[in-house]
C-alpha positions in Angstrom: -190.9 13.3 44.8 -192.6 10.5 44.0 -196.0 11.5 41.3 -197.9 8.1 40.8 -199.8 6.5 44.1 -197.8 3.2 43.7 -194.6 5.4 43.9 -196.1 6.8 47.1 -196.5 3.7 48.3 -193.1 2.4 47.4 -191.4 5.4 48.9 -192.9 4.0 51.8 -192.3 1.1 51.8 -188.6 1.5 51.0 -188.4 3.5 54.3 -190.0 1.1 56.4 -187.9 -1.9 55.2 -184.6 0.3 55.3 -184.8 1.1 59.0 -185.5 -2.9 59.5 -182.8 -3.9 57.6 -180.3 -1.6 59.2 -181.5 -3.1 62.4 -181.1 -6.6 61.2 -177.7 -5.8 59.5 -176.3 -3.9 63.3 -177.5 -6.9 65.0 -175.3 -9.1 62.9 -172.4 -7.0 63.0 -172.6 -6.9 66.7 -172.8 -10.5 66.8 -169.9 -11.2 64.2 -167.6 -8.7 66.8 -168.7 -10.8 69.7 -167.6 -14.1 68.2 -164.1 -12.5 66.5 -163.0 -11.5 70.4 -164.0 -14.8 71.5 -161.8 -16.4 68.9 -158.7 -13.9 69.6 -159.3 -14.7 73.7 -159.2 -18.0 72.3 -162.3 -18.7 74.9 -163.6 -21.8 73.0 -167.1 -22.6 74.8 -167.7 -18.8 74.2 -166.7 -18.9 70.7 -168.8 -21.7 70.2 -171.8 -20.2 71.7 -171.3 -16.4 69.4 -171.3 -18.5 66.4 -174.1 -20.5 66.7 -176.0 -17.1 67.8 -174.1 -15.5 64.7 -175.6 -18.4 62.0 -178.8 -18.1 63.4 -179.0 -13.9 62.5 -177.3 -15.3 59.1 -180.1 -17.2 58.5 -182.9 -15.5 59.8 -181.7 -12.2 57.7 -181.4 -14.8 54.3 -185.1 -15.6 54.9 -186.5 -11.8 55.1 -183.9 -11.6 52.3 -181.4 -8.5 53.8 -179.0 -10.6 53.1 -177.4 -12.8 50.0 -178.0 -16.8 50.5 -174.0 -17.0 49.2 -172.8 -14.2 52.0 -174.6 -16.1 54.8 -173.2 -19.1 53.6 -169.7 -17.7 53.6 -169.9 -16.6 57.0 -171.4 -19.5 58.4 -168.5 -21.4 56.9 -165.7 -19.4 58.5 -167.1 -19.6 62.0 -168.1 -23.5 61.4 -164.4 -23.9 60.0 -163.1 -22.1 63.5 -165.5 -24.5 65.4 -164.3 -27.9 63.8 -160.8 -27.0 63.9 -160.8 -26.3 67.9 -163.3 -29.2 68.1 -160.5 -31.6 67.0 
């Protein structure tokens, strides 16, 4: 149990910002899922559509920082690497 009123308050605040980030994380997961059927269908415009939807989340989670700059940029760089190569 937290003794000090800034530990209170960071108790708190850890809460609040771990239900947010578990939302944010089960959104991207969801989202990652949609566009990995869409590749095995092998339904491009569908595809193409989940992973643009999928970099967005990436990105938007990398600027309220629930997830790593690198990670994001990992992902991003698989779907845009399944995206050019169907593109060509």
């Amino acid at each position: 149990m937290a003794n000090t009123k800034s530990a209170i308050k960071a108790a708190r605040k850890a809460a609040r910002l771990t239900t947010r980030n578990r939302g944010v994380k089960t959104t991207i997961k969801t989202l990652r899922k949609k566009f990995d059927a869409a590749v095995v269908a092998k339904d491009i415009p569908t595809a193409k559509t989940a992973g643009a939807s999928y970099a967005s989340a990436m990105d938007k989670a990398i600027k309220s920082g629930v997830v790593h700059r690198n990670a994001a940029s990992r992902a991003k760089a698989h779907v845009a690497k399944y995206v050019l190569a169907k593109q060509a």
